[in-house]
N, C-alpha and C positions, 0 to 999 in steps of 0.2 A: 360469510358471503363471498372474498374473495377466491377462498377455498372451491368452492361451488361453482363460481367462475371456470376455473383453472382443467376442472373434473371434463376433460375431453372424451372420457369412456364412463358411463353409470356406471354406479357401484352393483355388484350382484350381476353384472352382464352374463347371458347365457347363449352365446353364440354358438349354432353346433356345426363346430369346424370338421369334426372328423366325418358328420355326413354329408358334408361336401366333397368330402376326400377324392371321389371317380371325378369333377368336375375340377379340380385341382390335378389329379393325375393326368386329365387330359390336356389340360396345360403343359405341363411336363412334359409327355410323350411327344407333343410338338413341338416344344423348345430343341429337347435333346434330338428329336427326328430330324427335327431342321438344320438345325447346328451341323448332327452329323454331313447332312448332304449337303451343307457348304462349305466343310472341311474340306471334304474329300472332291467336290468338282473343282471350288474356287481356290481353296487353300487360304493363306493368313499373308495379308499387303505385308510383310518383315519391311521392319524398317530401316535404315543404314546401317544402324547400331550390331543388325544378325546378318546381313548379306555384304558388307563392305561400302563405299563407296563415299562421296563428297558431298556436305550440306556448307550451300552460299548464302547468307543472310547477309542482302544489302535493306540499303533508304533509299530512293530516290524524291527530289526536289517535287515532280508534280505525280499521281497517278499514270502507271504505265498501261498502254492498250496491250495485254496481256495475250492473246491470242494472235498477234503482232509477234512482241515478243518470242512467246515457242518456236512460230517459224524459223524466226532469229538466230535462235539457238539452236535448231535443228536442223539447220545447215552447216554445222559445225560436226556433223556424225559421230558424237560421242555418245550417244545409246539413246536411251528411253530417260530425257532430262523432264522432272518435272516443275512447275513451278507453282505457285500458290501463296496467295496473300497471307502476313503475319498479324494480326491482329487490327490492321489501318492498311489502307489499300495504297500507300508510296511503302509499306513495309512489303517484302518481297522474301520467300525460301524457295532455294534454289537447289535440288536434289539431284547428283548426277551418278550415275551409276560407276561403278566398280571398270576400269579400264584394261581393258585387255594385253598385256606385256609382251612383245614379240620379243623369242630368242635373242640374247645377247644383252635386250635393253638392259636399263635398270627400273626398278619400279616405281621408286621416289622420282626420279625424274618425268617415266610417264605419266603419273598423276598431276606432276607440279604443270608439266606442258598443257595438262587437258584443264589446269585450273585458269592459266594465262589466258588460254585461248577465251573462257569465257568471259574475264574478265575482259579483256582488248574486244571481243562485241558488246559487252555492259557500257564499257566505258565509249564506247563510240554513238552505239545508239544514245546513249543519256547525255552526249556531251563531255565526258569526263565529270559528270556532276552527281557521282553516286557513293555512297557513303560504305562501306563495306565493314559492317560488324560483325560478322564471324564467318570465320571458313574453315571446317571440320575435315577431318578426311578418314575414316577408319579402313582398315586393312580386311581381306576376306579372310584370314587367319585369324584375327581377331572376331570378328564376327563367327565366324565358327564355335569357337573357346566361349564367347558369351550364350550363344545360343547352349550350349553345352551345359555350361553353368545353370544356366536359368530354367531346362528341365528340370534338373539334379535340385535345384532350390524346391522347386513347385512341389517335386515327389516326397522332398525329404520334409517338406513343411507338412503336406498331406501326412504321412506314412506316422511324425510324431504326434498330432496332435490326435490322428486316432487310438494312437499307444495311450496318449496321456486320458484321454476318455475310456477307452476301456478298461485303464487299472482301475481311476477314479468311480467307478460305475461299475458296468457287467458289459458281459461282452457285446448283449442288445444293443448299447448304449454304442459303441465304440464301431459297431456295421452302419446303426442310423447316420451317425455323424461323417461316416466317409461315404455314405450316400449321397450326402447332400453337399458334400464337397466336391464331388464329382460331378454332381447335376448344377452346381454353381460354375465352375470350370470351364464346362463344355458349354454353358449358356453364355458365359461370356467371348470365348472363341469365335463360336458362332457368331454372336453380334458384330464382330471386329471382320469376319471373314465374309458375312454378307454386305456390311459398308463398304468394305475396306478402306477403312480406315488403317493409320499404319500402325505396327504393330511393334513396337520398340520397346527397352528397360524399361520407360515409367510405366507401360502397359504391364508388364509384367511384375513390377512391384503394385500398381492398382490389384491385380489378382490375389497376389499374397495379403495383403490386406484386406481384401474381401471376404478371404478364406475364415482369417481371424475374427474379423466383424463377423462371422454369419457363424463361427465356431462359438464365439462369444452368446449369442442368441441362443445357440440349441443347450448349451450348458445350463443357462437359466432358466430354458421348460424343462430339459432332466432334473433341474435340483429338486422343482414343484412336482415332475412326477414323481420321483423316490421319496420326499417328504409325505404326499398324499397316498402312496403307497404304501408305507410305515402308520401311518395313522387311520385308514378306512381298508381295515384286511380283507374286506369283502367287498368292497366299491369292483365294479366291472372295470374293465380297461377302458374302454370305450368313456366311460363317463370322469375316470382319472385323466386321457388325454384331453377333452375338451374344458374339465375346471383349471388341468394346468395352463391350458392356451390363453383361456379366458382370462385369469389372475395374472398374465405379465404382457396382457393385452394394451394398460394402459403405460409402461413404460416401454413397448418396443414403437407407440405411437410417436413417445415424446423426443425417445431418442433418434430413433429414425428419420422421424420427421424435421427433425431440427438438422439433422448430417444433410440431409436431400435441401432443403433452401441452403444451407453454403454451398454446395457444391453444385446448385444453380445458380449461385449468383457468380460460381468464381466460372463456369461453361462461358457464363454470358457476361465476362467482364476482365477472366483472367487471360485472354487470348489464347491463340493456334498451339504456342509451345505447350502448352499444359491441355490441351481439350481433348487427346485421346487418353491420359490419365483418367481427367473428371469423369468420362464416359462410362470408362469401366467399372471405376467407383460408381457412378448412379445408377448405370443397371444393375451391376451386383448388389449393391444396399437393396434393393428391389425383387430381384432374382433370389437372395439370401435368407431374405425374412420368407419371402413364400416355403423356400427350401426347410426351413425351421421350422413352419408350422403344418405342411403338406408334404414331407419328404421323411425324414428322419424322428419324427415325433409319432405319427401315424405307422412307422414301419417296426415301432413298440409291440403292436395288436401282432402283426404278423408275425415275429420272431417272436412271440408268446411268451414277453415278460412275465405274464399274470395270465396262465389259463384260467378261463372261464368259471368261475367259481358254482353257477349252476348247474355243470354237468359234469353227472355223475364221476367218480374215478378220476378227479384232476384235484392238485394241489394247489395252494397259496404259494406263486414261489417267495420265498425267504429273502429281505433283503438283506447284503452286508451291512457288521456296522460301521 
């Protein structure tokens, strides 16, 4: 009984995912369309960590009138400062851009200057009653060097784990999975570049983990589709991707589903510093699984793992053992 309970998918479900497939694709085409054209007008909010610049995490005693404030600060001409509440509205980050060096300066010094100065209007506006917990300062050489980094990781993590799928498998196997790796990718970009939201290392490790979570998925319908392959030599393609969808329909529920309520509750409870991480983690768990079941599983039929078996002059292809 409590088994039965628990049974969130009937047993023998016969969902036919692959003739959905054009209404799934159309999905797609508009993720990756869209994405593209926000790349390319808006571009990606980079957050301090790839462009250089200064992040000030104070407290202050009561809620500040915040649109107040800005003006405050922006009479201080040190660039495009932003500010934005941390998790409780007397919690305050303070972002200030990459400061300009004239001839002969030093640069530690003009940062250190452009940090006083904000302090000396913090501390006046608030009375001297402001708590100052963290003050960052990254260099645009640095930021460079990370951004640099962090392609190099994205591609090199892509570039292996298709290696590792296509020795594992056939080469079908190893185009589907960087299919969908790339249509995960650029669906998350997009996301971050139409918000813009900012777009720093934890965004970028949310990515790489995404990649794996949704690598992870497609492995487990290849392993149902090469087993079902091996065992019904004459099963259509078409009817081997939709029993493999179906048969690992009830754990990509369980698990999926269980990843998405933590990382709702940590959106809505773990504050500003982690909420462009969780972001990218919940649209990618989201993004990934569609990618797994409408991307790289379906693009099987197309690169003719298994020709057609009723038409004429076409072979069973052979699997490895």
């Amino acid at each position: 009984m409590i088994i039965k309970l628990l049974e969130l998918i009937p047993p023998n479900t016969k969902i036919d995912f692959f003739g959905h497939r054009f209404y799934a694709m159309l999905a797609s085409i508009i993720i990756l369309g869209g994405s593209t054209l926000m790349l390319t007008t808006k571009g990606l909010n980079f957050g301090i960590d790839f462009v250089g610049g200064t992040i000030i995490e104070i407290k202050t005693e009561t809620a500040p009138d915040l649109p107040h404030l800005r003006e405050v600060l922006k009479e201080l001409h040190l660039g495009d400062i932003s500010i934005q509440e941390f998790g409780a509205a007397d919690n305050l980050m303070i972002r200030m851009p990459q400061q300009e060096v004239q001839p002969g300066a030093a640069e530690a010094d003009v940062q250190r200057g452009a940090i006083e100065k904000v302090q000396a209007a913090l501390n006046k506006e608030f009375d001297n009653k402001v708590d100052y917990r963290r003050t960052e300062f990254v260099g645009p050489q640095v930021g460079k060097e990370l951004k640099r980094a962090g392609i190099f990781a994205v591609l090199i993590a892509m570039g292996g784990i298709m290696a590792y799928i296509w020795f594992r498998f056939n080469w079908q196997y190893g185009v589907g999975a960087m299919l969908a790796l790339l249509h995960d990718v650029v669906g998350i970009l997009g996301l971050f570049s139409l918000t813009q939201m900012h777009f720093d290392l934890s965004t970028l490790a949310a990515i790489l983990l995404v990649a794996g979570y949704s690598i992870n998925e497609t492995v487990i319908i290849f392993d149902r589709v090469r087993e079902t392959l091996r065992k019904y030599k004459k099963m259509p393609m078409t009817e081997i991707i939709n029993f493999s969808i179906n048969s690992t329909l009830p754990r990509t529920l369980m698990t999926s589903g269980s990843t998405l309520l933590a990382l709702l509750a940590l959106y809505m409870f773990g504050g500003e510093v982690i909420r462009s991480f969780v972001s990218a983690l919940f649209f990618g768990i989201l993004i990934g699984t569609h990618s797994s079941y409408f991307v790289s599983t379906p693009s099987l039929y197309y690169l003719k793992l298994r020709p057609d078996p009723e038409k004429p002059g076409t072979a069973v292809a052979e699997e490895p053992a």
